[in-house]
TINU-893641 format. One line per 5 residues: their letters; for each residue x, y, z of C-alpha. Coordinates in Angstrom, 2 decimals. Example, Ala and Ser with C-alpha at 12.3 -4.5 7.8 and 13.67 -1.06 7.14 Angstrom:
AS) 12.30,-4.50,7.80 | 13.67,-1.06,7.14
This chain:
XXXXX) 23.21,7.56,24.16 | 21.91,5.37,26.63 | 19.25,2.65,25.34 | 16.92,3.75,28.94 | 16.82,7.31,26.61
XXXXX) 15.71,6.05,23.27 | 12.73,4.85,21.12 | 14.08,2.29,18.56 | 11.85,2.60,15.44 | 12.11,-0.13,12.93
XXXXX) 11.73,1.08,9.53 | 13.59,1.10,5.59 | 11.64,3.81,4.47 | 12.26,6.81,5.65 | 10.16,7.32,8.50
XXXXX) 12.23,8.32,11.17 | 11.34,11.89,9.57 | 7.92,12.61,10.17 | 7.81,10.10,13.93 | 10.28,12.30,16.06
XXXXX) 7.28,13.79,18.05 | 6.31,10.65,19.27 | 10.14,10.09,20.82 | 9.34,13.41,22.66 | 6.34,12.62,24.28
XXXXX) 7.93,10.20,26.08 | 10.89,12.67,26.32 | 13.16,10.24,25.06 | 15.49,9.92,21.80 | 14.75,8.30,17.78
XXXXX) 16.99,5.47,16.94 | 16.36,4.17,13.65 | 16.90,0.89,13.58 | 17.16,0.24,9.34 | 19.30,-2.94,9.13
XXXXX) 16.72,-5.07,9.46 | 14.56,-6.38,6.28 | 10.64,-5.11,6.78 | 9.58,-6.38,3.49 | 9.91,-10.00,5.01
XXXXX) 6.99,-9.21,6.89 | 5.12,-8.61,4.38 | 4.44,-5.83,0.53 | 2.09,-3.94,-0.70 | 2.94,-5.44,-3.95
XXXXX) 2.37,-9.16,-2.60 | 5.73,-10.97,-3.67 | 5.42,-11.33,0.24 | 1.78,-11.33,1.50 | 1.24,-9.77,4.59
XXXXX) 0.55,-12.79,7.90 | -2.14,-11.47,10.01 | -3.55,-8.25,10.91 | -2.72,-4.75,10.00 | -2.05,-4.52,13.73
XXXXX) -0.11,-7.64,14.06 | 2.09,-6.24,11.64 | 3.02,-2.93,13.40 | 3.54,-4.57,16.64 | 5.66,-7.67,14.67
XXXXX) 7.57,-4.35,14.08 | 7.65,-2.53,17.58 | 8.33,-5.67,19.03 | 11.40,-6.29,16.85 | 12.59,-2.97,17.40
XXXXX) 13.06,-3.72,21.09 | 15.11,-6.81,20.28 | 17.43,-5.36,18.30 | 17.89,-2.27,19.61 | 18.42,-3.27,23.17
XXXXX) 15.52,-0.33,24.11 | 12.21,-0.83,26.51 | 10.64,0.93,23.91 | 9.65,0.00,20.49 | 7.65,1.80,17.67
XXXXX) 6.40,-0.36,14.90 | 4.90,1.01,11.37 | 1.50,-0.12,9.11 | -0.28,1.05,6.44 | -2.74,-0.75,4.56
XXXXX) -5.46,0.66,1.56 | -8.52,-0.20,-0.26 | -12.22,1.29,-0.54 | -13.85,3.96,1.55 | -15.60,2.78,4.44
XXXXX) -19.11,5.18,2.90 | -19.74,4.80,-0.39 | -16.77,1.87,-1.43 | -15.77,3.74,-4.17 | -12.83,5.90,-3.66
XXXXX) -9.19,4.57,-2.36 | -8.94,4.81,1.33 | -5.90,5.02,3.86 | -5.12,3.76,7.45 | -2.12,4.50,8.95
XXXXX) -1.25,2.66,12.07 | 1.66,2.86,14.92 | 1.83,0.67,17.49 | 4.23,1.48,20.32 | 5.42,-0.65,22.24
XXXXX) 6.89,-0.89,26.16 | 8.51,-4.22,26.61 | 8.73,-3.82,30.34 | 5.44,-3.69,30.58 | 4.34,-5.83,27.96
XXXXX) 1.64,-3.20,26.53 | 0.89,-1.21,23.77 | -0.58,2.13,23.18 | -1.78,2.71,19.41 | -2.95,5.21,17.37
XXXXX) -4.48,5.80,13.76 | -5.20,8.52,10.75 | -7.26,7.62,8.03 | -8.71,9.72,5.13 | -8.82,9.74,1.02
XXXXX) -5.40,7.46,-0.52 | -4.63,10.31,-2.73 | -1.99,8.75,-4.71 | -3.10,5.27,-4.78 | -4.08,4.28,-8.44
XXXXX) -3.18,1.52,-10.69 | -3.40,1.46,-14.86 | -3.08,-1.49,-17.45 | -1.46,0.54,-20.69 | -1.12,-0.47,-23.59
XXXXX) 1.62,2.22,-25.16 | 4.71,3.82,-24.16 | 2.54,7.49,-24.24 | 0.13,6.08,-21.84 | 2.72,5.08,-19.59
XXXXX) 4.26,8.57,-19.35 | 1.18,10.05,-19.28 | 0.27,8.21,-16.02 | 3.88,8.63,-14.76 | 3.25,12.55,-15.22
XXXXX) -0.68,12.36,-13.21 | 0.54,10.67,-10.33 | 3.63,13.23,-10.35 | 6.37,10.40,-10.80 | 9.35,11.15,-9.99
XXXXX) 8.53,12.54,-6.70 | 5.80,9.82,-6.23 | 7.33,6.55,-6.93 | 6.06,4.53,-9.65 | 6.12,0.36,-10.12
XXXXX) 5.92,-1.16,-13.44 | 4.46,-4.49,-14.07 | 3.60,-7.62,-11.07 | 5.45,-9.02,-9.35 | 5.69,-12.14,-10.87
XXXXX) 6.30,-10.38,-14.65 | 9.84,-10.43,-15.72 | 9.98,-6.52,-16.29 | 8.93,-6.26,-12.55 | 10.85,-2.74,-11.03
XXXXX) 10.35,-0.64,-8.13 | 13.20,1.62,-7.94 | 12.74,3.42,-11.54 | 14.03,6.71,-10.30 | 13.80,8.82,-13.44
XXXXX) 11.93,9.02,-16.79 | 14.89,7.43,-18.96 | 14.67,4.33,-16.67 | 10.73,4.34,-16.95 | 10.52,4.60,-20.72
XXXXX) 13.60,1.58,-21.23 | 11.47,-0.65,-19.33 | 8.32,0.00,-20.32 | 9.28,-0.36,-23.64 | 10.57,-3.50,-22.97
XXXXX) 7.63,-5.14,-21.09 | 5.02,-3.07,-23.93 | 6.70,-5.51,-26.53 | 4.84,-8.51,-24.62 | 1.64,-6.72,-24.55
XXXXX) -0.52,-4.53,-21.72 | 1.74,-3.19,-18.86 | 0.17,-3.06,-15.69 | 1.47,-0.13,-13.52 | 0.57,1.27,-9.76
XXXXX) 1.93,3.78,-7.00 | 4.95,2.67,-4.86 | 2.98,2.37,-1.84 | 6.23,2.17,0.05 | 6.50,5.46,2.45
XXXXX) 9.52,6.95,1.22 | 8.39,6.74,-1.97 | 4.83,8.22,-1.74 | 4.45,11.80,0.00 | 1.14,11.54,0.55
XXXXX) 1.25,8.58,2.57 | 4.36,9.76,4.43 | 2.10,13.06,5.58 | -0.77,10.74,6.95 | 1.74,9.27,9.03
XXXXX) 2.70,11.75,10.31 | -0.91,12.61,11.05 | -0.51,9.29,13.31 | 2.63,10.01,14.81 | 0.91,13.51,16.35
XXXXX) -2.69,11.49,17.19 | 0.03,8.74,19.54 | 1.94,11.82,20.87 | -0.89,13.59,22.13 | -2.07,9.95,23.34
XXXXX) 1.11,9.33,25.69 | 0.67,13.31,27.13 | -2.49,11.36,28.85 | -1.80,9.26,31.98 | -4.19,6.76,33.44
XXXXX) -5.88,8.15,36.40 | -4.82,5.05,38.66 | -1.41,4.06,37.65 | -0.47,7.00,36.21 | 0.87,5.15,32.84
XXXXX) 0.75,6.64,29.89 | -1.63,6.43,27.02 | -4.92,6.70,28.79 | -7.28,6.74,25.95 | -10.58,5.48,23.97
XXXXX) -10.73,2.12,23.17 | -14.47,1.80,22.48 | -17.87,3.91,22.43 | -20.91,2.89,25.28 | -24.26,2.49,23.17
XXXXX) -27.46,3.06,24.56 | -28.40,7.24,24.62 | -32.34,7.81,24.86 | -34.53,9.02,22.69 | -35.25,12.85,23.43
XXXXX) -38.92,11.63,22.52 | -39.90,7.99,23.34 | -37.08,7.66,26.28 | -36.08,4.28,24.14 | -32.34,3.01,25.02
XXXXX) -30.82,3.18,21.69 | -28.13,1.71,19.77 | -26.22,5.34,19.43 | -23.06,5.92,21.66 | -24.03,7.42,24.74
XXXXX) -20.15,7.47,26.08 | -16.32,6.46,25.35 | -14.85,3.91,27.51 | -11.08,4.43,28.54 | -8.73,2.34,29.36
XXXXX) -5.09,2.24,30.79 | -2.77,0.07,28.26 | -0.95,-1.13,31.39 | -3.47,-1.70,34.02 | -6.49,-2.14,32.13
XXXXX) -8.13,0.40,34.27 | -11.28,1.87,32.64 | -13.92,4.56,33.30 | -16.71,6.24,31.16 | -16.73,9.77,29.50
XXXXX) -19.95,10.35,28.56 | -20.66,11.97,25.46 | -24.82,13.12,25.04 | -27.89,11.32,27.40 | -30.06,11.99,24.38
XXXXX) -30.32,11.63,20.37 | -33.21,13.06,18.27 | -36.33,10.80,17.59 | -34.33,9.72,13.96 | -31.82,7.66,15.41
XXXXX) -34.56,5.70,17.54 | -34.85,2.60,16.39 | -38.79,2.60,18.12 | -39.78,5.82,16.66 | -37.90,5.38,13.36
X) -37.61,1.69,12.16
């Protein structure tokens, strides 16, 4: 297979399986590129922090894929969690790819986000309460982590419940365990479906082409404020268009969206 045919994807975790659309959108072929170390840029669990951005981080990745693969393009992997952006209270996902052409020197992107639906962490105090969180989160199938990183009893790769209960009794003869969700893709369904979610949003990206140049991943980048007020004809602060723009020739143009929001999103008639 020639390396003008392929997409080199950089990954350890199994995500070659749900990103394959993305390679055909570009009509080209997945090579998994899985001998190099991604945890050196950075874990969820922090015996690396992550350097920089959540974006820096998939493009570190796409970037590095090209090198080592020998391929123009790269496809580079991040997901990072925490509180909703609405009410800060439930776990929250964002799933980013970054793909990158390095003849070019660009990068189209895309995103899902929604609900982290197996992201939890417990401090326990007995073996039952271990199990009994192993069994919520629906371990083995969702992978489990006992203790921190910097705790003796520290394990990611507890695959079934013997290996669960022999550490965790282990580390419960020191005190509290603290456990959490592998956050790691190939061991966390849920997280491997949202990419996925990604991986369609970026193919359906590169079907676009840029009206000048004809590249491809003509797309949003931003949103155009200032739609009137239906009653007062103020310029508001609400998104009256999208701006596009071409990842290769920065070309941009305006879609518009609505000319005019009710009187409740004025900030003259409604302070």
């Amino acid at each position: 297979m020639s390396r003008a045919n392929r997409l080199a994807l950089l990954t350890r975790h199994g995500k070659a399986a749900v990103l394959g659309g993305v390679a055909e959108a570009l009509g080209l072929e997945l090579q998994l590129i899985d001998d190099f170390d991604t945890d050196s840029l950075g874990t969820f669990t922090l015996e690396r922090p992550r350097l920089g951005s959540q974006f820096d981080a998939a493009l570190a990745k796409a970037k590095l894929a090209c090198e080592l693969s020998g391929c123009r393009w790269g496809l580079g992997s991040e997901g990072s969690f925490g509180p909703d952006p609405y009410l800060a209270q439930a776990p929250w996902g964002v799933e980013l790819l970054v793909l990158h052409d390095a003849q070019t020197d660009s990068q189209v992107h895309a995103v899902a986000q929604g609900p982290a639906l197996a992201y939890r962490q417990a401090s326990v105090s007995s073996l039952d309460a271990a199990i009994a969180f192993a069994t919520e989160i629906g371990f083995p199938a969702q992978g489990f982590i006992i203790g921190r990183a910097d705790e003796p009893w520290f394990d990611k790769e507890a695959r079934e419940l013997a290996q669960l209960r022999q550490r965790a009794e282990q580390a419960l003869l020191h005190g509290e365990l603290w456990l959490e969700t592998d956050m790691r893709a190939h061991r966390n369904p849920s997280r491997m479906a949202m990419i996925a979610q990604a991986g369609q949003v970026l193919a359906q990206r590169l079907h676009e082409r840029c009206p000048r140049c004809e590249a491809r991943g003509w797309a949003p980048v931003g949103l155009i404020s200032g739609a009137r007020c239906d009653c007062c004809g103020h310029a508001t602060s609400a998104a009256r268009a999208q701006r596009l723009q071409c990842a290769v020739c920065r070309h941009e143009e305006e879609k518009p969206l609505r000319e005019t929001v009710p009187a409740a999103r004025c900030e003259l008639c409604n302070p």
